[in-house]
C-alpha positions, -999 to +999 in steps of 0.1 A: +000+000+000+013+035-007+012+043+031+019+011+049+053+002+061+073+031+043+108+041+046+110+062+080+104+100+079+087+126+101+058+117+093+057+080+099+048+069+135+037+037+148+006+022+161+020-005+185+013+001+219+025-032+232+014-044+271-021-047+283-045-034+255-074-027+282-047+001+299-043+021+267-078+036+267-066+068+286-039+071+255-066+066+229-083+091+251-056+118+254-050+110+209-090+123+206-087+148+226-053+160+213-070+163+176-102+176+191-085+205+209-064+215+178-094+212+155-111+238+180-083+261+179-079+261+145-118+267+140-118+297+165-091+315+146-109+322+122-137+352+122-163+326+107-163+286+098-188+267+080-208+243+106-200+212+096-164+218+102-178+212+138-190+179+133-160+163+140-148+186+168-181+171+184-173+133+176-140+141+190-144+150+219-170+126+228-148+098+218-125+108+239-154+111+270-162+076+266-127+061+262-116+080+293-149+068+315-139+031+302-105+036+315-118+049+345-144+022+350-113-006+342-090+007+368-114+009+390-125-029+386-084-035+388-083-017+422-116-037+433-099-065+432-073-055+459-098-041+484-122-067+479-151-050+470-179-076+446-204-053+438-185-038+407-189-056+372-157-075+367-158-070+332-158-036+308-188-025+293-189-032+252-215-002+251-208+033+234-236+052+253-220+079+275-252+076+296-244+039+307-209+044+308-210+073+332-241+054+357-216+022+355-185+046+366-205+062+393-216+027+409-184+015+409-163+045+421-190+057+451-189+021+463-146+027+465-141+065+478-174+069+498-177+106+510-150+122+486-157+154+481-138+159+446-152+124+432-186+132+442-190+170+424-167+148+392-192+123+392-223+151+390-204+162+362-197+134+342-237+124+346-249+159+335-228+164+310-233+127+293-270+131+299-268+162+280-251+146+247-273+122+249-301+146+245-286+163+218-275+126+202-239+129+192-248+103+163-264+132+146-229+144+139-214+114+124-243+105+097-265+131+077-293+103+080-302+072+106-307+034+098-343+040+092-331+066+060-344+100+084-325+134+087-301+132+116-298+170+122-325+187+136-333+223+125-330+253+146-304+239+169-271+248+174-241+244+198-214+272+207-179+255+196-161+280+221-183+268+251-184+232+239-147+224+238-138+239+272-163+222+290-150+190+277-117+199+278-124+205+315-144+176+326-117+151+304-090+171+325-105+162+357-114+123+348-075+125+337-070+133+377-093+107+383-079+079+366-043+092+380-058+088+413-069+054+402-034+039+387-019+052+422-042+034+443-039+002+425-001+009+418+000+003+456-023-019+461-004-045+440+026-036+458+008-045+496-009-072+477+031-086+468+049-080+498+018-100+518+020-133+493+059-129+496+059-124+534+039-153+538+059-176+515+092-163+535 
């Protein structure tokens, strides 16, 4: 193929993250986002930009919402495992609806940081804002027309681009903190979990 496996240049890269592929949702995550937050910029230079320029911004950044709440909702079934909490699903949701995704991270993060303050107001966040897409239907800017052959776009509706992309930039900033929090909770938890089994083989 005229792209595939070419002599090296700036340009090439490559897509082989090695290691566990369940842990490289957050860089999947921070990729969207990354394209979604220069697309933005490049739209708001300008003093006007034809609307469906947007339509990606929107995909974007809602890609990047739902691979961040999956990472989320994995590290926090990884860390389950340590503190022996059952009531979370030991598995990762094969869903795309933000809606589910978010209820699924709430249950299982509430049940492992009762009371905290910051996970609480993230959580209220990450609810009303993926209730909110979902209202809107962030399908509509992928496909001009639905499986039944209907219009996608409804008229007299529109979203400000400016608003838009710093509330998600804001909220996928603050799940980032999240699942930092996360890594670092398991990252010790393994480490107690190790030094118990070895102490008790010594």
């Amino acid at each position: 193929m005229a792209f595939y496996n070419r002599e090296y240049d700036h340009s090439t890269f490559s897509y082989y993250l090695g290691g566990d592929p369940k842990a490289a949702f957050k860089i999947f995550a921070a990729g969207y986002r990354s394209a979604a937050e220069q697309l933005t910029e490049s739209l708001l230079g300008r003093s006007h930009f034809p609307g469906f320029e947007a339509y990606p911004v929107i995909f974007l950044y809602c890609h990047a919402l739902e691979l961040s709440l999956k990472h989320a909702i994995y590290k926090a079934v990884e860390f389950a495992g340590y503190t022996g909490s059952s009531e979370i699903e030991d598995r990762l949701c094969n869903v795309h609806e933000l809606d589910r995704l978010a209820g699924t991270l709430s249950r299982s993060v509430e049940l492992l940081f009762p009371g905290d303050t910051f996970i609480r107001n993230l959580l209220e966040r990450i609810n009303a804002t993926s209730h909110e897409l979902n209202e809107i239907d962030i399908t509509s800017f992928r496909y001009p027309i639905d499986r039944n052959g209907m219009p996608t776009l409804e008229p007299n509706k529109s979203v400000n681009l400016r608003d838009f992309a710093a509330d998600m930039s804001s909220l996928l900033e603050d799940i980032d903190t999240l699942n930092f929090g996360l890594d670092t909770q398991t990252y010790i938890a393994q480490e107690v979990f190790t030094e118990c089994v070895l102490g008790g083989l010594a």
